[in-house]
MILUMGU-893042 format. One line per 3 residues: number of its first residue (from 1); their letters; for each residue x, y, z of N, C-alpha, C. Coordinates in Angstrom, 1 decimal. Layout:
% residues N
NUM = a = X Y Z X Y Z X Y Z  ...
//
This chain:
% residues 251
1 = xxx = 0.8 -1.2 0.0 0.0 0.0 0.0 0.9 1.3 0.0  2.0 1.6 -0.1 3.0 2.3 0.2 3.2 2.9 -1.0  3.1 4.2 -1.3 3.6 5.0 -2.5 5.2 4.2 -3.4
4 = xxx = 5.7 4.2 -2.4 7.0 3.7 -3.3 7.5 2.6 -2.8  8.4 1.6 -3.7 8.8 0.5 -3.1 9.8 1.0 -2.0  10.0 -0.2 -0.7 10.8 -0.3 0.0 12.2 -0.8 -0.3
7 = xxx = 12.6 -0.2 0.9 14.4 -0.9 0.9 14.1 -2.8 0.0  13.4 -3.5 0.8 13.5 -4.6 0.7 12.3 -5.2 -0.2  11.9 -4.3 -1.0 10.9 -5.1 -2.2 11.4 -5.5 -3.1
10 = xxx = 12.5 -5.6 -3.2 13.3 -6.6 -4.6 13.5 -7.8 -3.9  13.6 -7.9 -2.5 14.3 -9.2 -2.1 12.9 -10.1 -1.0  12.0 -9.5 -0.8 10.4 -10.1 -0.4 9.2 -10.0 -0.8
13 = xxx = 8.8 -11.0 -1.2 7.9 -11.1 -1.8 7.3 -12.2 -2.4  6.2 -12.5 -3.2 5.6 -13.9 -3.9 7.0 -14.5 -4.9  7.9 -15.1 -4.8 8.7 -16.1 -5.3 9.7 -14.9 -5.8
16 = xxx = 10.3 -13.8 -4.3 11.6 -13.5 -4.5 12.6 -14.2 -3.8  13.6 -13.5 -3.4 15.0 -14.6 -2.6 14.5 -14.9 -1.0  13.0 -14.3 -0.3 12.8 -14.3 0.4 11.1 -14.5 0.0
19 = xxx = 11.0 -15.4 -0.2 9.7 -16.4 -1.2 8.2 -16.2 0.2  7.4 -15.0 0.2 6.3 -15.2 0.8 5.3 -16.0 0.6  5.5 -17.0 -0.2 4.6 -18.2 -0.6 5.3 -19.3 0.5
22 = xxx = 5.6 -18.9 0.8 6.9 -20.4 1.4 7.2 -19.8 2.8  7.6 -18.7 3.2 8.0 -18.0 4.4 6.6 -17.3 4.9  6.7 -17.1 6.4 5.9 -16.2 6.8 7.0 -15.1 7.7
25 = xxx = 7.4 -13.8 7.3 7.7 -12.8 7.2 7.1 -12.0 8.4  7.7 -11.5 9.1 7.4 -10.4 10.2 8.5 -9.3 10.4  7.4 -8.4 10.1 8.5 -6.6 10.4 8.2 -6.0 11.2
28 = xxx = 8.3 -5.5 12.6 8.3 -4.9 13.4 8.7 -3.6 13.7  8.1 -2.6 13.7 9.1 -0.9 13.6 9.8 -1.7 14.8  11.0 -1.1 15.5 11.5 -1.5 16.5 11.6 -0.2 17.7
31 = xxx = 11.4 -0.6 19.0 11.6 0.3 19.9 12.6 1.4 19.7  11.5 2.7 20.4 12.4 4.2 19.4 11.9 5.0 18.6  11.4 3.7 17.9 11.0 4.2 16.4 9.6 5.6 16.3
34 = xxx = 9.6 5.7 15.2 8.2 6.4 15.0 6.9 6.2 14.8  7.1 4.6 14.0 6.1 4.2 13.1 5.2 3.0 13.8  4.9 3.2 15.5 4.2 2.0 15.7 4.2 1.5 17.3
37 = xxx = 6.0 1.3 17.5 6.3 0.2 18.6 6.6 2.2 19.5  6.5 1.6 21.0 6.6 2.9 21.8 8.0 3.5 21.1  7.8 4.7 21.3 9.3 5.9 21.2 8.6 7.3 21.9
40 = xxx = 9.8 8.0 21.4 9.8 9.2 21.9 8.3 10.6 21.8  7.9 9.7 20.7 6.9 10.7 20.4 5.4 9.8 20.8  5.4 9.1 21.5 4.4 8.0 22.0 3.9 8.8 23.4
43 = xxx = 2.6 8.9 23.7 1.8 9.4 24.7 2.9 9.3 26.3  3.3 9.5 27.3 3.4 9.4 28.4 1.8 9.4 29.3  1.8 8.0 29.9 0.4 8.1 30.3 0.3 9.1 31.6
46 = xxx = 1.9 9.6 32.4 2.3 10.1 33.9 2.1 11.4 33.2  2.2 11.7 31.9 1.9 13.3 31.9 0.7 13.6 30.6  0.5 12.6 30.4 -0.5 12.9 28.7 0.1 13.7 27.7
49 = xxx = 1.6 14.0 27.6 1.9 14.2 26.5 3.1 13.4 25.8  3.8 13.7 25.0 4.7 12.6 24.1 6.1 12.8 25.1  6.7 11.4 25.5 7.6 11.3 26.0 8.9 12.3 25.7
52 = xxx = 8.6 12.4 24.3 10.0 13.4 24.5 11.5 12.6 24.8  12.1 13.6 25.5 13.8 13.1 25.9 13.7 12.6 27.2  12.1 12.1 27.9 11.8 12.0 29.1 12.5 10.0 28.5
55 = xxx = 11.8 10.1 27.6 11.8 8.3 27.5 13.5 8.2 27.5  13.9 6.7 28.7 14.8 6.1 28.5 15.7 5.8 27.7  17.0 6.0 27.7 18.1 5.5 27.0 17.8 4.0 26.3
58 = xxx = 17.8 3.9 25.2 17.0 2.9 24.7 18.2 2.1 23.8  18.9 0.8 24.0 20.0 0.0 23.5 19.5 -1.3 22.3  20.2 -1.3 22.0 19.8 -2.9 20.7 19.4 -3.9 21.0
61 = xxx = 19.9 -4.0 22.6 19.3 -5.4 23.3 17.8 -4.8 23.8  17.6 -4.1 23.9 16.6 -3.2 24.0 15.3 -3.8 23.3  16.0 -3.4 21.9 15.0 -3.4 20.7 14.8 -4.8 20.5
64 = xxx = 15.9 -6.0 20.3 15.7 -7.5 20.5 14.6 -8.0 21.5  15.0 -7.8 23.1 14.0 -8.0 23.9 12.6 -7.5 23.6  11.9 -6.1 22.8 10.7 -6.3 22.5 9.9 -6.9 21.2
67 = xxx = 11.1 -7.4 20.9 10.8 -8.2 19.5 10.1 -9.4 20.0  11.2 -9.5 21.1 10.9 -11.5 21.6 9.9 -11.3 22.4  9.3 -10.3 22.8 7.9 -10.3 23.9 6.8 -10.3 23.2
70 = xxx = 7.2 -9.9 21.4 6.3 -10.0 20.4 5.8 -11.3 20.1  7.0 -12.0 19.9 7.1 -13.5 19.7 6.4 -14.0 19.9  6.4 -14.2 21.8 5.7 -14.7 22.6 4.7 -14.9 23.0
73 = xxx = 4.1 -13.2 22.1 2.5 -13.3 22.6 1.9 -13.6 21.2  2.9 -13.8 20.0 2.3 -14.2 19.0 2.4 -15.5 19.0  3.2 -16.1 19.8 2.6 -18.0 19.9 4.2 -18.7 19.5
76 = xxx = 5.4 -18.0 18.7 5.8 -18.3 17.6 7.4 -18.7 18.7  7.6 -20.0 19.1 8.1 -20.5 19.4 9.8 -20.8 18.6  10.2 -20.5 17.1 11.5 -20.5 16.8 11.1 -19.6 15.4
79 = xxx = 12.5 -19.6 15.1 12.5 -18.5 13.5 13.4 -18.8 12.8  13.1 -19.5 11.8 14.4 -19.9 10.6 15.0 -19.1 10.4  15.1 -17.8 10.7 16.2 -16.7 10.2 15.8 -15.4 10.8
82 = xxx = 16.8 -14.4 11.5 16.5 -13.0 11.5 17.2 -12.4 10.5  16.9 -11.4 9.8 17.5 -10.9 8.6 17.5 -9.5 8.5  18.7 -8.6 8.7 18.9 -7.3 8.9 19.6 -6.9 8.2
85 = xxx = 19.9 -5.3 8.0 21.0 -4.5 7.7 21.2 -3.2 8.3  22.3 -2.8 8.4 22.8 -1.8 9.0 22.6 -1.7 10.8  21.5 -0.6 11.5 21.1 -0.9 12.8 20.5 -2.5 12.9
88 = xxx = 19.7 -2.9 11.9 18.9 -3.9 11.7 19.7 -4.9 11.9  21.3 -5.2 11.2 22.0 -6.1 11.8 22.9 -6.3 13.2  22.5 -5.0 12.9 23.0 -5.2 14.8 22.4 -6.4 15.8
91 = xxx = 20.6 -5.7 15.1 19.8 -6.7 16.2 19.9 -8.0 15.4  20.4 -8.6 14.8 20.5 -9.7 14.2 21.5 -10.3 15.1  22.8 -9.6 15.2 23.9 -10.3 15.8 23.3 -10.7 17.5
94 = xxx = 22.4 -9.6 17.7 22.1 -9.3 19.5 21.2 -11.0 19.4  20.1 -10.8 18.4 19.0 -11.8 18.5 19.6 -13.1 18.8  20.6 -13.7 17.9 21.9 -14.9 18.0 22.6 -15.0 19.0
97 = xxx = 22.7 -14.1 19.9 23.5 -14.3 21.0 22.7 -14.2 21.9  21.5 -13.5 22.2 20.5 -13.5 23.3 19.8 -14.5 23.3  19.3 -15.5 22.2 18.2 -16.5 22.0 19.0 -17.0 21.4
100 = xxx = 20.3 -17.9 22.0 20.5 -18.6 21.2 20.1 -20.2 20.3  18.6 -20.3 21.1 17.9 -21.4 20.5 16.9 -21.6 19.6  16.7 -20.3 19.7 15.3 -19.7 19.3 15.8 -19.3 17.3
103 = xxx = 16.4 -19.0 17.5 17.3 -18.6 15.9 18.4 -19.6 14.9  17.5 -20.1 14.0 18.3 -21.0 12.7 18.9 -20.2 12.5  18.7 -19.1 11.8 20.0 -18.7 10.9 20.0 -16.8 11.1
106 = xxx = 20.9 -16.4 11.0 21.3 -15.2 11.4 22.1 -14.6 10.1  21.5 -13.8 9.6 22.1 -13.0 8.3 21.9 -11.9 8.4  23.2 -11.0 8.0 23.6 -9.7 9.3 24.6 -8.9 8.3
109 = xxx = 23.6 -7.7 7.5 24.4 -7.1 6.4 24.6 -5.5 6.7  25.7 -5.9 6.0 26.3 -4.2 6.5 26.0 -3.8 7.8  26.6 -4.4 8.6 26.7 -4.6 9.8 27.7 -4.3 10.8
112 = xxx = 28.2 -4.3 12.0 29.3 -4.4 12.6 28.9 -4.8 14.5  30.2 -5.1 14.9 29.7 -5.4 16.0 30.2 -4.1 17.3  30.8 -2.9 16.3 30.6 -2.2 17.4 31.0 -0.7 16.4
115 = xxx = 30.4 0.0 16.7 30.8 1.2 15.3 32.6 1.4 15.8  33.1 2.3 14.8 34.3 2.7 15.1 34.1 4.4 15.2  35.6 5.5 15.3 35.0 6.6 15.9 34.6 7.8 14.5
118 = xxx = 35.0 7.6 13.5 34.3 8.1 12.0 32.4 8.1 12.7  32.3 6.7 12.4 30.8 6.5 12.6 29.8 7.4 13.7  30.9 7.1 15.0 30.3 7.8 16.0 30.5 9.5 15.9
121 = xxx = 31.4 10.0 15.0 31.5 10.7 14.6 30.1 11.6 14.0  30.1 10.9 12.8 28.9 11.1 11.6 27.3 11.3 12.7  27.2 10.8 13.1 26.1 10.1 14.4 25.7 11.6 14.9
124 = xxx = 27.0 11.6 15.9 27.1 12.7 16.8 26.9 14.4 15.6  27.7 14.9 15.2 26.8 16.0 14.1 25.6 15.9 13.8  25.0 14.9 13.0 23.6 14.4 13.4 23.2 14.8 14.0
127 = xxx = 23.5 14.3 15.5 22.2 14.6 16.6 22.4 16.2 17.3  23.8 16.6 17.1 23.9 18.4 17.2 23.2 19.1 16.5  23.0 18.5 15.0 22.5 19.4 14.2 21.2 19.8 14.5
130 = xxx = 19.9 18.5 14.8 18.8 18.7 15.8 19.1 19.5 16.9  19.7 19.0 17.9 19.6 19.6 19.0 19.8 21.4 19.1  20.5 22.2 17.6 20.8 22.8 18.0 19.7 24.1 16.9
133 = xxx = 18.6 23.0 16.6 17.4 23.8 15.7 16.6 24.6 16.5  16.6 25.3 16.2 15.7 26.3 17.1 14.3 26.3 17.8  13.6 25.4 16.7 12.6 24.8 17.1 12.4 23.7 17.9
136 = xxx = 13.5 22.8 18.3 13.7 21.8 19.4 13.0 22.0 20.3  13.3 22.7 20.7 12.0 22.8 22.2 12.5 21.7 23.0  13.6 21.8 23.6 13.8 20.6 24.6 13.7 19.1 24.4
139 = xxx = 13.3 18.8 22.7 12.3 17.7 22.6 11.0 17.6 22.5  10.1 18.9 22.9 8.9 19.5 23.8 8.3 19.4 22.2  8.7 19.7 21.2 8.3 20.4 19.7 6.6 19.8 19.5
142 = xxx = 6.4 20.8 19.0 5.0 20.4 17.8 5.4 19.5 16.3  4.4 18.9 16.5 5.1 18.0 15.1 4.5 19.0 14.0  3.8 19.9 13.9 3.5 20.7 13.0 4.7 21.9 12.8
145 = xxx = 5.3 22.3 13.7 6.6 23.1 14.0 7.8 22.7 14.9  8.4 21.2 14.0 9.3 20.6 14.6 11.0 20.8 14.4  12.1 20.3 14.9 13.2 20.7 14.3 13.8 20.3 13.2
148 = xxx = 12.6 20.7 11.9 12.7 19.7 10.4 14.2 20.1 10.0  14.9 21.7 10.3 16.0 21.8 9.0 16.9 21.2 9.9  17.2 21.1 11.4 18.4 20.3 11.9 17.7 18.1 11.3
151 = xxx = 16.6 18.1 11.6 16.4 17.0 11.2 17.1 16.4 9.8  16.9 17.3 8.7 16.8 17.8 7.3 18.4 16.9 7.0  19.1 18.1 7.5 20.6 18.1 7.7 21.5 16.7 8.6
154 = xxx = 20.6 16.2 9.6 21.2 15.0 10.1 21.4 13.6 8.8  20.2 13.8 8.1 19.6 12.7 7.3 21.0 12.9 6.2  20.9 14.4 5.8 21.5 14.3 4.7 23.2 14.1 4.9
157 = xxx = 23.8 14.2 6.2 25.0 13.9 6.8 25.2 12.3 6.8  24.1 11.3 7.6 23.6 10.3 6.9 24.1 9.7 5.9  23.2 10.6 4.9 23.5 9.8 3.4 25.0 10.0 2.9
160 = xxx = 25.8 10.9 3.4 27.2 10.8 2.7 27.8 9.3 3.3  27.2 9.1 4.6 28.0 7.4 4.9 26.8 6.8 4.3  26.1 6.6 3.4 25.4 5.7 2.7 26.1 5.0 1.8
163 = xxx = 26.9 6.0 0.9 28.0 5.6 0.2 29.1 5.7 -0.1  29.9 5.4 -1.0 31.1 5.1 -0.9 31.8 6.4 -1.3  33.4 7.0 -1.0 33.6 7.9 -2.0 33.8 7.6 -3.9
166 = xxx = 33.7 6.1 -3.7 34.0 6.0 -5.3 32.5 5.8 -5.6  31.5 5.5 -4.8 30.2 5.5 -5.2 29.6 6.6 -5.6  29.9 7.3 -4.8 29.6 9.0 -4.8 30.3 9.7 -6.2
169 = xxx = 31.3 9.6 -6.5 32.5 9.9 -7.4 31.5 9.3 -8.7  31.4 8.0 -8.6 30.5 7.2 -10.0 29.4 8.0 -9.8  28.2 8.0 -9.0 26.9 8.3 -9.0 26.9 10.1 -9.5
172 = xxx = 27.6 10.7 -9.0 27.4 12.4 -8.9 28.6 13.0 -10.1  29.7 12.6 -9.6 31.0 13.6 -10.0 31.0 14.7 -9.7  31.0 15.7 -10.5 31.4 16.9 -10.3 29.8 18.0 -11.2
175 = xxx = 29.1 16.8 -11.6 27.7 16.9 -12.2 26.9 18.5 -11.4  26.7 19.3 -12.6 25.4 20.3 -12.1 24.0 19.8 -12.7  23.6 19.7 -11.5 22.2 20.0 -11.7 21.0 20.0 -13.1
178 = xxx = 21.2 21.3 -13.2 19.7 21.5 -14.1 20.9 23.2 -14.5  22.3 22.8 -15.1 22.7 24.1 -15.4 23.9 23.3 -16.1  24.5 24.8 -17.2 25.9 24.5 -17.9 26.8 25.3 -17.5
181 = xxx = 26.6 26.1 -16.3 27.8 27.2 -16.0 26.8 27.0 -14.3  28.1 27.8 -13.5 27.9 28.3 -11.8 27.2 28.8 -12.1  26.1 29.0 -11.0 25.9 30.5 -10.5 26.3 31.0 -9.6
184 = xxx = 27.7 31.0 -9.2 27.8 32.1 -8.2 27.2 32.4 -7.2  26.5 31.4 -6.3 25.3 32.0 -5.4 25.6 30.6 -4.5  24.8 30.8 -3.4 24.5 29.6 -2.5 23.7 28.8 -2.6
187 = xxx = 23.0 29.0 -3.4 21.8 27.8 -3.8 22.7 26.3 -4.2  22.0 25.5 -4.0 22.4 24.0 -4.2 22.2 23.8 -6.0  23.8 23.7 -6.7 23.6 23.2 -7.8 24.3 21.9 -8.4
190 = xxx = 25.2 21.5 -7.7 25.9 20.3 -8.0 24.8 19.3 -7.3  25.2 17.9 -8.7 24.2 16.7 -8.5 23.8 16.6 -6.9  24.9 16.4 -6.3 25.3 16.0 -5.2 24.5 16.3 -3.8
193 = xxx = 24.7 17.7 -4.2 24.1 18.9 -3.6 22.5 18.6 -3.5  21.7 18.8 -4.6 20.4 18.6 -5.1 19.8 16.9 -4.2  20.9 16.1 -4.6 20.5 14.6 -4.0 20.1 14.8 -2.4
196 = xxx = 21.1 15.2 -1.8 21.0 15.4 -0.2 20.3 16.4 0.6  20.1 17.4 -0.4 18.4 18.4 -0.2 17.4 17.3 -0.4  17.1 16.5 -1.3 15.7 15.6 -1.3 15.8 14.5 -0.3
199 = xxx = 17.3 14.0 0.2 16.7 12.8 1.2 16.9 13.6 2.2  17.0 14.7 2.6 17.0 15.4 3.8 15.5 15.8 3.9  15.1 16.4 2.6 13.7 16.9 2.7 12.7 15.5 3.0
202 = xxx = 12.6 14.7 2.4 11.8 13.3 2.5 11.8 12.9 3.4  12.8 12.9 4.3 12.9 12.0 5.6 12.4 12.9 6.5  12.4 14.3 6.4 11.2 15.3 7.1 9.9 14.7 7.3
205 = xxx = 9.5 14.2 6.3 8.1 14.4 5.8 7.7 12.6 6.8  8.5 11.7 7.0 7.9 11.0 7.1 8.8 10.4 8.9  9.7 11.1 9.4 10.5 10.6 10.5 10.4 12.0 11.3
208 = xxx = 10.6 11.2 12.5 10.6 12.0 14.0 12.1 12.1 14.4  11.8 13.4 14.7 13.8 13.9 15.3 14.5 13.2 16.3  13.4 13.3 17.5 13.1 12.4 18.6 14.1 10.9 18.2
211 = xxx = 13.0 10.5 17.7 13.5 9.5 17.3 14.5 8.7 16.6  15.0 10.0 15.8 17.3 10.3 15.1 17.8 9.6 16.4  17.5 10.8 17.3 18.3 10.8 18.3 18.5 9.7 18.9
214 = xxx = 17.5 8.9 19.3 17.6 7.6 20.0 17.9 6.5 19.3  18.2 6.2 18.6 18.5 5.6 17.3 19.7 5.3 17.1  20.3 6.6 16.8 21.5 6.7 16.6 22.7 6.6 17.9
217 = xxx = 22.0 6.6 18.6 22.7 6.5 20.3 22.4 5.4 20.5  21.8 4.7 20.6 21.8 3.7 20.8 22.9 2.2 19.6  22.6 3.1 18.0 24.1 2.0 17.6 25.3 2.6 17.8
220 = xxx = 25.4 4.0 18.3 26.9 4.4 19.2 27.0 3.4 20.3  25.7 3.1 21.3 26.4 2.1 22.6 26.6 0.7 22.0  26.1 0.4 20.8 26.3 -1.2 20.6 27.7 -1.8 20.5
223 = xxx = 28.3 -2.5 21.7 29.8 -2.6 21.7 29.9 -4.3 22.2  29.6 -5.4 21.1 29.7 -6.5 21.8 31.1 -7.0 22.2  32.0 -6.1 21.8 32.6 -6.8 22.7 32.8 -6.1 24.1
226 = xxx = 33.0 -5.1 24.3 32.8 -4.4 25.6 31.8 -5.3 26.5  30.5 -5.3 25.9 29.4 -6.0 27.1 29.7 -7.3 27.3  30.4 -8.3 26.8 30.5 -9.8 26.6 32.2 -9.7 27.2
229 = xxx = 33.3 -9.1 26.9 34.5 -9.2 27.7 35.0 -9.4 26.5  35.1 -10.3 25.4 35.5 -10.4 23.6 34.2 -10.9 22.8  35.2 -11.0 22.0 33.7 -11.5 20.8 33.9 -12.8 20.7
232 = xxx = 35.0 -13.3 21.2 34.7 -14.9 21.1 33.5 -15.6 22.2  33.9 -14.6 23.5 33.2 -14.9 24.5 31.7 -14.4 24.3  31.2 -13.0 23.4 29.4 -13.0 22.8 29.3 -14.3 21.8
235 = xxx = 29.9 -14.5 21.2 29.3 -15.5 20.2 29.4 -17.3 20.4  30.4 -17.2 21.7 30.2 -19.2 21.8 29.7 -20.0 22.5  28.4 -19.4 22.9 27.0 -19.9 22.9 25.9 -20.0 21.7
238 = xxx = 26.4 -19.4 20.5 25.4 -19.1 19.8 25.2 -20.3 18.4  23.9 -20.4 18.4 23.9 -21.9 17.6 23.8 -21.7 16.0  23.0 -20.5 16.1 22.8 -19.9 14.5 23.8 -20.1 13.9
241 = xxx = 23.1 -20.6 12.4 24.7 -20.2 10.8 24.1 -19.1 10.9  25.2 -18.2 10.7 25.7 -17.2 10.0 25.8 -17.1 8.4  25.3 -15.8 8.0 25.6 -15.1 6.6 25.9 -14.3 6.7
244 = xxx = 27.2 -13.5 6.6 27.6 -12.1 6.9 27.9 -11.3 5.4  27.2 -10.4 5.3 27.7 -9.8 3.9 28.3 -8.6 4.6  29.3 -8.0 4.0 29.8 -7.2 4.0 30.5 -6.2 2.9
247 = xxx = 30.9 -4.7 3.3 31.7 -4.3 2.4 32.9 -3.2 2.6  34.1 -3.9 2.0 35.8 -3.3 2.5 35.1 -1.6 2.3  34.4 -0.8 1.7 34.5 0.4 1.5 33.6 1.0 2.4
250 = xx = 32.6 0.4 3.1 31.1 0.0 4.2 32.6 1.2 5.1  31.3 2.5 6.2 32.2 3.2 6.9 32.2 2.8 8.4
//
């Protein structure tokens, strides 16, 4: 029912690589989020308005645990596979090591098991760039007058770790716009330029700032090896195969 396909409509569906004729498929917004499961912008019943920056520091084991409380009240006793990317693999790795009976197989892309300081880097501007919009309001914001141009701007900081520099370099170059000369001016005329105004603008229209924030802090704390002592010691309990896709240029 969705205006445009999603991330994952090439790879789910009636006899794609993830065959809904044959699989039964569950997507869950995950805690945080905007679109469903509690977050930041979800009622507080102690004050009747949206939690705000009031709601808890919210972690990936976090988001796993209300997956599995889902599970359980859905009846659904094991899962041939959790299947993620990016934050989403996080909770893939988390799901395999917290349940580790409950999970056949664990496929876990573009992924990592704990960001490095570039990433947390990228993250953090992000969530400055919100916090430092005028309209923030503590968090407090009207979703009719919210902190869209810091939001705007986190998304579109975002999308430069989306891709590669040689992705970027192939996709854009040095490309203008809708012109054969500069103009001299500050307006946005390189490809590049124009790209990161629309996924900045887009992601306005349909995500909560709020909810950047918690998000993104939360895959800054994901550190399995920090919480487990190594990574030999998170993963040798864990019974799941693994599929790890990965990529050398991935930030």
């Amino acid at each position: 029912d969705d205006k445009k396909a999603g991330w994952w409509d090439n790879m789910v569906g009636p006899g794609k690589g993830i065959d809904t004729n044959k699989y039964f498929v569950i997507c869950s917004n995950f805690l945080g989020g905007c679109s469903g499961t509690t977050g930041p912008s979800s009622i507080n019943p102690a004050t009747g308005k949206p939690y705000g920056l009031d709601l808890p520091i919210i972690t990936i084991a976090d988001m796993v645990k209300v997956q599995k409380l889902l599970l359980d009240k859905l009846g659904i006793k094991k899962l041939l596979a959790v299947i993620g990317g990016s934050i989403g693999g996080m909770q893939v790795l988390q799901w395999a090591i917290e349940y580790p009976g409950f999970v056949k197989a664990a496929l876990a892309i573009a992924t990592t098991t704990h960001l490095g300081a570039q990433s947390i880097a990228f993250d953090a501007v992000g969530r400055n760039a919100i916090l430092a919009d005028a309209n923030f309001a503590d968090g407090q914001y009207k979703s009719e007058k919210g902190p869209d141009r810091g939001l705007s701007i986190a998304r579109m900081i975002g999308h430069i770790t989306y891709l590669s520099e040689q992705g970027m370099r192939e996709k854009f170059g040095r490309e203008l716009r809708n012109a054969q000369r500069y103009s001299y001016d500050f307006n946005s005329e390189f490809a590049v330029e124009t790209y990161l105004d629309y996924q900045g603008q887009a992601f306005v229209e349909r995500f909560d700032a709020n909810s950047y924030l918690y998000i993104t802090k939360a895959a800054d704390y994901f550190d399995l090896k920090k919480d487990y002592g190594s990574l030999t010691k998170a993963f040798a309990n864990t019974k799941s195969r693994f599929l790890i896709i990965s990529f050398a240029s991935d930030w």
